[in-house]
C-alpha positions as CSV (number, residue, x, y, z in Angstrom):
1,X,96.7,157.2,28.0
2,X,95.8,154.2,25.5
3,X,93.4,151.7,25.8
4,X,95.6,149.2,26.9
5,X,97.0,151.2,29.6
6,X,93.4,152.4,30.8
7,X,92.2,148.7,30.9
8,X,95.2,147.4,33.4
9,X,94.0,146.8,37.0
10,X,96.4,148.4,38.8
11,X,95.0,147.5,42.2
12,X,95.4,145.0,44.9
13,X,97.0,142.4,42.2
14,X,95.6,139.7,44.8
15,X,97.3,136.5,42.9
16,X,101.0,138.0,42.3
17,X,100.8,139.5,45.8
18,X,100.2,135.8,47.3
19,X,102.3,133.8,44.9
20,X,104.9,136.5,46.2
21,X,104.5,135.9,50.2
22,X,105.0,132.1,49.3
23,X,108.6,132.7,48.7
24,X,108.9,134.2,51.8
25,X,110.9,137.3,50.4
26,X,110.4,140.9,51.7
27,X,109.0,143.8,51.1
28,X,106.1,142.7,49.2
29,X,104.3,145.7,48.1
30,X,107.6,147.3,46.9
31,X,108.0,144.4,44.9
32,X,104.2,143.9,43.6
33,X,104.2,147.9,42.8
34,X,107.6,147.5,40.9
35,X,106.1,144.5,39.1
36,X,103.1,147.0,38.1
37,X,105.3,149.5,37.3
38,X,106.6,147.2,34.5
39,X,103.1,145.6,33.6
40,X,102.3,149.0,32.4
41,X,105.3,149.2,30.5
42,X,104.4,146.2,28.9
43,X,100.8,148.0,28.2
44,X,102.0,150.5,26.7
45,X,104.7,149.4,24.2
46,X,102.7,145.7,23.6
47,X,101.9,146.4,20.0
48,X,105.2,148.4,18.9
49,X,107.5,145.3,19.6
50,X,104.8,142.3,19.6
51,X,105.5,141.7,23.5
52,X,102.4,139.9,24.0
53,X,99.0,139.1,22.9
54,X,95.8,141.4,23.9
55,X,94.2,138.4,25.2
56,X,97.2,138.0,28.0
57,X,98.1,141.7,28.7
58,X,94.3,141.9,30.4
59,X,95.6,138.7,32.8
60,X,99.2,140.0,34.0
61,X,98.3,139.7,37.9
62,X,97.8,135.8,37.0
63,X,100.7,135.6,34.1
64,X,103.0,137.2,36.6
65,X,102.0,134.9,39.9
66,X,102.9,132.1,37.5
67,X,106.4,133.6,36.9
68,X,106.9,134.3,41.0
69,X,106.0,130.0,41.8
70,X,108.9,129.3,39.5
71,X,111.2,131.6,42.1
72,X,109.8,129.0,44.4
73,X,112.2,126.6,42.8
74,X,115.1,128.6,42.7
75,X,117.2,127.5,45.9
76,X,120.8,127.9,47.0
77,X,123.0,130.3,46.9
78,X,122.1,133.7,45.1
79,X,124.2,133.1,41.5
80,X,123.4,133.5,38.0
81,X,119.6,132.9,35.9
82,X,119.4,133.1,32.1
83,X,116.0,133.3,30.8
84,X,116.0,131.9,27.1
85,X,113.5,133.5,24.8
86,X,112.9,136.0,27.3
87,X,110.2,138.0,24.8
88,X,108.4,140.8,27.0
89,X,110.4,139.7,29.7
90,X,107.0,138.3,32.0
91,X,109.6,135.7,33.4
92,X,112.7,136.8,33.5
93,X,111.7,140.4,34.6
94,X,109.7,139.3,37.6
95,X,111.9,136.7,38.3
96,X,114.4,139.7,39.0
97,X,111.9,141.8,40.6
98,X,111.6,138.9,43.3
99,X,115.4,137.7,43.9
100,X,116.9,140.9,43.9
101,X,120.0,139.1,44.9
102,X,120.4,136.4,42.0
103,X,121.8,138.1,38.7
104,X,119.3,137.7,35.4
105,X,120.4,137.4,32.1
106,X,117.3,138.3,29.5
107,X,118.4,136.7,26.5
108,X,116.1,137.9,23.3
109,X,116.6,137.4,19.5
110,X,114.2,140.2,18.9
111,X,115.9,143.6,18.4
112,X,112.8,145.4,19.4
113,X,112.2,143.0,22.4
114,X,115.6,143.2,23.8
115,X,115.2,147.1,23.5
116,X,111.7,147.4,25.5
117,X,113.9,145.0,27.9
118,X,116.7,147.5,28.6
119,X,114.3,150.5,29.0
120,X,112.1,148.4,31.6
121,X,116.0,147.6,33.5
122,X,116.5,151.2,33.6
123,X,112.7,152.2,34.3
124,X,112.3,149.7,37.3
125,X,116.0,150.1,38.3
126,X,116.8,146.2,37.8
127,X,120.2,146.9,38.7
128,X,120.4,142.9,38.9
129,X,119.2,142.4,35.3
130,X,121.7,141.7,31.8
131,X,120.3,141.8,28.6
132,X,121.4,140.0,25.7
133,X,120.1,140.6,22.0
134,X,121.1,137.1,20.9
135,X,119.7,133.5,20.6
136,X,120.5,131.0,23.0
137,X,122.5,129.4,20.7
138,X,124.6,132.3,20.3
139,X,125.5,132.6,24.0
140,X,129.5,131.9,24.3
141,X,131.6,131.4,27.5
142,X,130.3,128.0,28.2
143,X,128.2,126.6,31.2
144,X,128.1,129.6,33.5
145,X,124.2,129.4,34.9
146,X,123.2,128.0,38.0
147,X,119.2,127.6,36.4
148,X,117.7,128.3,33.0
149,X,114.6,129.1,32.8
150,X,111.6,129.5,29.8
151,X,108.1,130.4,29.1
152,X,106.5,130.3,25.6
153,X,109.8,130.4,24.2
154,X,109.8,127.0,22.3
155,X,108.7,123.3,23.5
156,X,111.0,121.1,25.9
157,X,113.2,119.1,23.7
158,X,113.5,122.5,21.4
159,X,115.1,124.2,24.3
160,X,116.2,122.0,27.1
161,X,119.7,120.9,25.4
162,X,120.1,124.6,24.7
163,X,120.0,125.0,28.4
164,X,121.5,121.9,29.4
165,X,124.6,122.9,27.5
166,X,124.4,126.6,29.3
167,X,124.1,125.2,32.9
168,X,126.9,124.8,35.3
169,X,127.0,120.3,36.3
170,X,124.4,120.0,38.6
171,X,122.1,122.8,37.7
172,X,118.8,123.4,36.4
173,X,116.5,124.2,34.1
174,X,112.8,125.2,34.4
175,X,110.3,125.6,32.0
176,X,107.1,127.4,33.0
177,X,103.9,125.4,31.0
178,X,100.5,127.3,30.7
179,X,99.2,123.6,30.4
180,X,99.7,119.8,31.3
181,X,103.2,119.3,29.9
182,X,102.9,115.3,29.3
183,X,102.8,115.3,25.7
184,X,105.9,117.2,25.4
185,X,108.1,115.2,28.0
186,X,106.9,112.2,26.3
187,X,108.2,113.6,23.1
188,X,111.5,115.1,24.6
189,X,112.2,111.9,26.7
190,X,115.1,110.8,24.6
191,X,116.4,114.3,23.9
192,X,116.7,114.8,27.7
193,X,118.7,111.9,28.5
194,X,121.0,112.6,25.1
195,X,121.5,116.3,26.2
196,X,122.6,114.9,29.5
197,X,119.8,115.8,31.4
198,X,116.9,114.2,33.7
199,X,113.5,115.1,34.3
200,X,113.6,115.8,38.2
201,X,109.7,116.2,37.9
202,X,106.7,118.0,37.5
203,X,105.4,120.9,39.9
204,X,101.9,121.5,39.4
205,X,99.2,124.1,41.1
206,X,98.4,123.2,44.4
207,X,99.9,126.2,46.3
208,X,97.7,129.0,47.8
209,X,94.7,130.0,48.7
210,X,92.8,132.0,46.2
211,X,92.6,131.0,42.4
212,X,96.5,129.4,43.0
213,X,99.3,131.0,41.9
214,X,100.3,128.7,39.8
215,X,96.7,128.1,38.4
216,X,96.6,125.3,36.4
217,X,100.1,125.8,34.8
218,X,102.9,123.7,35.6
219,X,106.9,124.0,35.8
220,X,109.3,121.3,34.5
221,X,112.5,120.7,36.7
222,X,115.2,119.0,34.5
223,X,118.7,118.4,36.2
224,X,122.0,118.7,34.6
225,X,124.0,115.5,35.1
């Protein structure tokens, strides 16, 4: 066992548990194991395809709480999610551990990445899961996604017309911000409204109880017009 596997907490995973139980889905522990299940995974194979840094590997009960509040925003009908940039897959992959029922395209540009993403879809048995070893740009068929979603993949006006031009009329796209996102909707303002899009707003920690969910990151909601 490496050090990176022996330093995971593998126990109660208080934050992803809670941020879980806000979406109201069942079978929570099944879910939170499978979701540990793939954090060591993640442990394990960090440094052979550059999945993530050190620094965030020791923090995956709060990386992954993040990822469940954007399922929060995920409403309708179960239909189609692409994850652009999907890296290690912290979004995307717990996004499909959650919504069993929505399908989730993993879309990666690294060869290595998409591979670690295909062995933790037949690992976990992520029956619902596609992956795609392209860039977003590179994604043919035309609008075919009910949301689009992002995390560390690139800033807003970077990727929101590459998801704008992905989503079905009326769909979404949801960028998950470790930070206060205002200096980059500021800068994307014009993009946005170009790429025929428009900012719905700005959901920001202040669900749960313990250290939040969310805690202190933010997600973007843009609309397709």
């Amino acid at each position: 066992m490496g050090k990176d596997t022996k330093d995971l907490n593998m126990g109660e995973w208080p934050l992803l548990k809670e941020a879980i139980s806000i979406i109201g889905v069942e079978r929570i522990d099944e879910k939170v194991k499978k979701a540990q299940a793939y954090a060591e995974m993640l442990k394990k194979r960090r440094e052979w395809a550059g999945l993530t840094s050190k620094t965030l590997a020791a923090k995956l009960d709060g990386a992954m709480a993040q990822s469940a509040c954007v399922a929060a925003e995920i409403k309708g009908e179960p239909g189609e999610i692409l994850d652009i940039g999907a890296g290690g897959g912290i979004l995307g992959v717990v996004l499909a551990v959650v919504m069993e029922e929505w399908r989730v395209t993993l879309a990666e540009s690294s060869s290595r990445k998409a591979a670690f993403l295909a062995e933790v879809k037949s690992a976990c048995g992520l029956r619902n899961v596609s992956v795609l070893n392209v860039r977003a740009e590179e994604i043919s068929g035309g609008p075919g996604y009910d949301f689009c979603v992002s995390r560390a993949a690139g800033t807003i006006r970077e990727l929101a017309p590459l998801a704008l031009a992905l989503l079905k009329p009326r769909g979404t796209y949801l960028a998950l911000k470790s930070s206060d996102p205002g200096a980059e909707l500021e800068e994307a303002e014009g993009t946005l409204s170009t790429a025929g899009g428009r900012l719905v707003g700005v959901v920001r920690a202040q669900r749960g109880t313990l250290e939040n969910p969310l805690r202190g990151g933010s997600i973007v909601v843009v609309e397709k017009m």
